[in-house]
C-alpha positions in Angstrom: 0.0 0.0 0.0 1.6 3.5 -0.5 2.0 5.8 1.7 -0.8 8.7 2.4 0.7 12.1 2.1 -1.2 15.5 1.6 -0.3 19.0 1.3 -4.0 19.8 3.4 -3.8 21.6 6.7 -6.4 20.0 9.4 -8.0 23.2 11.2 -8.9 22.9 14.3 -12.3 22.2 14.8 -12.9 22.4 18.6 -11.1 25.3 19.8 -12.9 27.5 22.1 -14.9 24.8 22.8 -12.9 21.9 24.2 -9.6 23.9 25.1 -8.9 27.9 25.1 -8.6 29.1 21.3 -6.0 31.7 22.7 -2.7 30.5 22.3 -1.8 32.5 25.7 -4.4 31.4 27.9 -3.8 27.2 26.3 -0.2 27.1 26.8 -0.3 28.2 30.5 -3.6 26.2 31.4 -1.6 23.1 29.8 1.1 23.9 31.5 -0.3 24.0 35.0 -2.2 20.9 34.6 1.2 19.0 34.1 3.0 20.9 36.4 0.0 19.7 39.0 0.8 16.1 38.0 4.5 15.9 37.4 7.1 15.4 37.5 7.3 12.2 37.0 10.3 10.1 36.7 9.9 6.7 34.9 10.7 4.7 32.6 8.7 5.7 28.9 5.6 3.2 28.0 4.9 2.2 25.0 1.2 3.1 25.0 -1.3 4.8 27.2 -4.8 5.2 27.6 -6.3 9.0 27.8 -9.9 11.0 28.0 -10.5 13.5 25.6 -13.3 15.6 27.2 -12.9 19.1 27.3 -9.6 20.1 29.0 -11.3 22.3 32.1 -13.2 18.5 32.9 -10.6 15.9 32.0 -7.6 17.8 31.9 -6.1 16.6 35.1 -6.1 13.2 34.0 -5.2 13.5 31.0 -2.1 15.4 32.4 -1.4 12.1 34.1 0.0 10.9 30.8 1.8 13.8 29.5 3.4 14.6 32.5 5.0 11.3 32.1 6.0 11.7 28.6 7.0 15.4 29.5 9.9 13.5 31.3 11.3 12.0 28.1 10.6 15.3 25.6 13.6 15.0 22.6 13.5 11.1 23.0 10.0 10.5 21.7 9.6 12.1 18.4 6.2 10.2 17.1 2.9 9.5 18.6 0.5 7.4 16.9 -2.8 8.4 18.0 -6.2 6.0 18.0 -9.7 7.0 19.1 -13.1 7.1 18.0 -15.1 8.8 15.1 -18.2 10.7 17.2 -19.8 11.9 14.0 -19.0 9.7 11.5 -20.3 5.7 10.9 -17.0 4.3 10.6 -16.3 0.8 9.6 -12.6 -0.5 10.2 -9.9 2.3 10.3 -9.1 5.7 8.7 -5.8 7.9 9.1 -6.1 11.0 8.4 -4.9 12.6 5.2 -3.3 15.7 6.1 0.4 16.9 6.0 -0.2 18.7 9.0 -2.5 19.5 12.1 -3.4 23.1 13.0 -3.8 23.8 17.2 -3.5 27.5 18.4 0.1 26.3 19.4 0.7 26.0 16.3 0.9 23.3 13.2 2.0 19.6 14.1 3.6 17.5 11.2 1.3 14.6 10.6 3.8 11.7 9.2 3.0 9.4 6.4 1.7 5.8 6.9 1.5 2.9 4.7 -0.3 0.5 6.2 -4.1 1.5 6.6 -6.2 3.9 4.3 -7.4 7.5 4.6 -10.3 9.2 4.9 -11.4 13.1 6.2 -14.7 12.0 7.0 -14.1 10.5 10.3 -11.5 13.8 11.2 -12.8 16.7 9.7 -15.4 17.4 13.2 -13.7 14.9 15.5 -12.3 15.9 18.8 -11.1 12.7 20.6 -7.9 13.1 18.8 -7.7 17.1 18.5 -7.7 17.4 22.3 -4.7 15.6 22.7 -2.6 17.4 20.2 -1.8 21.0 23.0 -0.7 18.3 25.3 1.7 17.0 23.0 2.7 20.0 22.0 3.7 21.2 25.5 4.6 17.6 26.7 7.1 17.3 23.6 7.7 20.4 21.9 6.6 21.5 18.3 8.7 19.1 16.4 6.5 16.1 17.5 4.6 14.1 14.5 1.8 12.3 14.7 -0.3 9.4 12.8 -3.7 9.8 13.2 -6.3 7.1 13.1 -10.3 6.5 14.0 -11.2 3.3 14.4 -14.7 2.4 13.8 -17.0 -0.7 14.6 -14.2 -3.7 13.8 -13.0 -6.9 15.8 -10.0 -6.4 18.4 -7.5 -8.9 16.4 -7.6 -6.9 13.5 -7.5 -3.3 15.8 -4.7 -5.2 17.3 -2.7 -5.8 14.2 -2.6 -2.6 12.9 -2.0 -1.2 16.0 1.3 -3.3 15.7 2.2 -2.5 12.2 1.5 1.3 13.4 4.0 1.0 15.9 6.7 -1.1 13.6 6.0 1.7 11.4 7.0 4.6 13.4 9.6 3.1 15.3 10.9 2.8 19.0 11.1 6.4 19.2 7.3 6.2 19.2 4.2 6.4 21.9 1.3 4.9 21.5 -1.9 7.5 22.6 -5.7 5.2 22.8 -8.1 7.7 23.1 -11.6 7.3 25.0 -13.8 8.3 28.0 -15.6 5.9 29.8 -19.1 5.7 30.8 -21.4 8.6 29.9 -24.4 10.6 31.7 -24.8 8.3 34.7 -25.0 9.9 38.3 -21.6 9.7 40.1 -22.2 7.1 42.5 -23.1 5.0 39.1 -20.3 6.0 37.3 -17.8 5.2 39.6 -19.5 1.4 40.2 -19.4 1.1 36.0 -15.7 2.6 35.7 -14.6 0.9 38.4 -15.3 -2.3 36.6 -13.9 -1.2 33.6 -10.9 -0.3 34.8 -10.7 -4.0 36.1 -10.9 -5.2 32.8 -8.3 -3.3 31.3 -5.9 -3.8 34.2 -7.0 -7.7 33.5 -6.7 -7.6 29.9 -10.3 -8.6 29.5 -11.4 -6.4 26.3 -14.5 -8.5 25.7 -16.0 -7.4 28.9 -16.1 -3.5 28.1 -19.4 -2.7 26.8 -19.5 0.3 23.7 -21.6 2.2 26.2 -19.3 2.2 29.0 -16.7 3.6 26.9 -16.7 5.8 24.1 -13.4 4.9 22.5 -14.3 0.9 23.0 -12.9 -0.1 19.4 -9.5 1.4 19.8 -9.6 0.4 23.6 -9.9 -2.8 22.9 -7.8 -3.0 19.6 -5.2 -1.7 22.3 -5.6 -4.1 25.2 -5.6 -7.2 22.6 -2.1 -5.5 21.3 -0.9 -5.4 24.7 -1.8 -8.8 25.7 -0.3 -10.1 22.7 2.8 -8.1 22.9 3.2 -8.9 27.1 2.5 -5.8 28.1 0.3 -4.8 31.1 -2.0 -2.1 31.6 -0.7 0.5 34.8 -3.8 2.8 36.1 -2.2 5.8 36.7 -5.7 8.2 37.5 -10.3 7.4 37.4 -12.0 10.4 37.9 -15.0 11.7 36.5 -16.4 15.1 35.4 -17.7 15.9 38.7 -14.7 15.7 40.2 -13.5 18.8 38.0 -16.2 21.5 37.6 -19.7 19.0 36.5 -22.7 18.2 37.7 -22.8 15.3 39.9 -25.8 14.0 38.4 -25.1 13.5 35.0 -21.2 12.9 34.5 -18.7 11.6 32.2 -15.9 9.1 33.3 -12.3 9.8 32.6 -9.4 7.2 32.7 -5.8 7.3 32.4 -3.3 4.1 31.8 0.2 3.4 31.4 0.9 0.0 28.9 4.4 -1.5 29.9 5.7 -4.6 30.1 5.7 -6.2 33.1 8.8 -6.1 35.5 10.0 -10.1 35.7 11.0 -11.5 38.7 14.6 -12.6 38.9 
C-alpha cells in the first residue's frame, strides 16, 4: 500500500470549545495541569490510555499521561494516535490525510503511513484526537509528528494488528496514545460502580468485557488491550475520575481514565 501524504492543513475544529482558542491562555492552562501532576520520573511506556473531554473536565487526567512523557521530551519524536469517530459511521480504520495539524500552538507535522487507508470523514469534526494534540505539543515540543487514526466498529484482532504495524512503522522512538472516555451521563455514584469495573478489565486484559456504552473509544480500547496482551505488556492505572470531580454536575457525569501500557517487570 503506499503511503498517504497530503499537502491539506487540518484546522482545528474544537477550539474555544474543548480547550482555550488563545494560544496564551492554552499554553499556561496546559502547562499547569502538568506541572499539577508531574514530575514524573519513569521509565517511557509504549502506549497509554487517555480521556478527551474538554480540557477544564478531564484535563487533570489526561495530564497524568503527558506529565509522564513530559519527562522523556527529545526522546519521543512520534505519537500514533487511535480513538473514535463521534460523528462519522466508521467501519474499520481511517488515518487522516493531512500533512499537518493546526492547534493555536501552532501546526504539528502529521507523518505518512503505509499500512491503513485514509479518509477526512471521520476527522474533519472529531475531537477525541484534536484534544490531545496542545498536550503533545507542551509535553514534547513542536517538532512532534503524529499518525492519526479513527477506528470504527471492527473486531480487536484486526484493531490489534494494525495497531502493531503502526507502531513497527513509526519506530521505537514512538508512543502509542488510545483515546476514549468511559461511561457517559450516569450519576456519580453509578459512574464510579461502572468505571470501576472497567478499569478491572483493562488492568486484566479482559477487552471482551467492556461494553461500547461504557466507553466511548471501545474499538481502539480494545484493539489496544488485545495488542498489549499479545505483545506482554500490562495495563498501569495511573488516575479514574469523573467530570464531577472537576467542575460538573454530579448528576449527569462523564468518566475519565488514564493508563500506562508496559511490560511487566520479571521476577529474577
Amino acid at each position: 500500500m503506499p503511503s498517504i501524504k497530503s499537502d491539506t492543513v487540518r484546522p482545528a475544529a474544537v477550539a474555544g470549545r474543548f480547550y482555550p482558542a488563545d494560544p496564551g491562555l492554552l499554553r499556561a492552562d496546559i502547562e499547569r495541569l502538568i506541572d499539577a501532576a508531574g514530575p514524573v520520573s519513569e521509565p517511557l511506556a509504549a502506549a497509554y490510555i487517555a480521556p478527551h473531554a474538554g480540557h477544564r473536565y478531564s484535563g487533570p487526567v489526561a495530564a497524568e499521561v503527558y506529565a509522564r512523557l513530559a519527562a522523556h521530551r527529545g526522546r519521543v519524536k512520534r505519537v500514533v494516535l487511535v480513538g473514535p469517530s463521534h460523528h462519522y459511521p466508521l467501519r474499520g480504520h481511517a488515518a487522516a490525510p493531512y500533512a499537518r495539524w493546526e492547534t493555536p500552538l501552532g501546526e504539528v507535522n502529521v507523518a505518512a503511513t503505509g499500512v491503513v487507508g485514509s479518509s477526512r470523514l471521520p476527522h474533519e469534526a472529531e475531537h477525541s484526537l484534536e484534544v490531545q494534540l496542545p498536550f503533545l505539543q507542551v509535553a514534547l515540543g513542536p517538532d512532534i509528528e503524529i499518525t492519526p487514526v479513527a477506528f470504527g466498529m471492527g473486531q480487536s484482532p484486526d484493531g490489534a494488528r494494525l495497531i502493531s504495524a503502526l507502531r513497527e512503522e513509526a519506530g521505537e522512538d514512538s508512543v502509542i496514545i488510545c483515546s476514549t472516555d468511559l461511561s457517559h451521563f450516569h450519576d456519580q455514584a453509578t459512574a464510579e460502580r461502572i468505571d470501576a469495573a472497567t478499569a478491572e478489565a483493562i488492568r486484566s486484559l479482559r477487552p471482551r468485557e467492556i461494553a461500547p456504552h461504557h466507553a466511548c473509544g471501545v474499538f481502539a480500547l480494545r484493539a489496544t488491550l488485545a495488542w498489549a496482551d499479545a505483545t506482554g505488556r500490562r495495563p498501569r492505572q495511573l488516575a479514574l475520575a469523573t467530570s464531577a470531580d472537576t467542575v460538573g454536575r454530579p448528576d449527569r457525569v462523564v468518566g475519565y481514565p488514564a493508563f500506562a501500557i508496559e511490560r511487566p517487570i520479571l521476577a529474577d
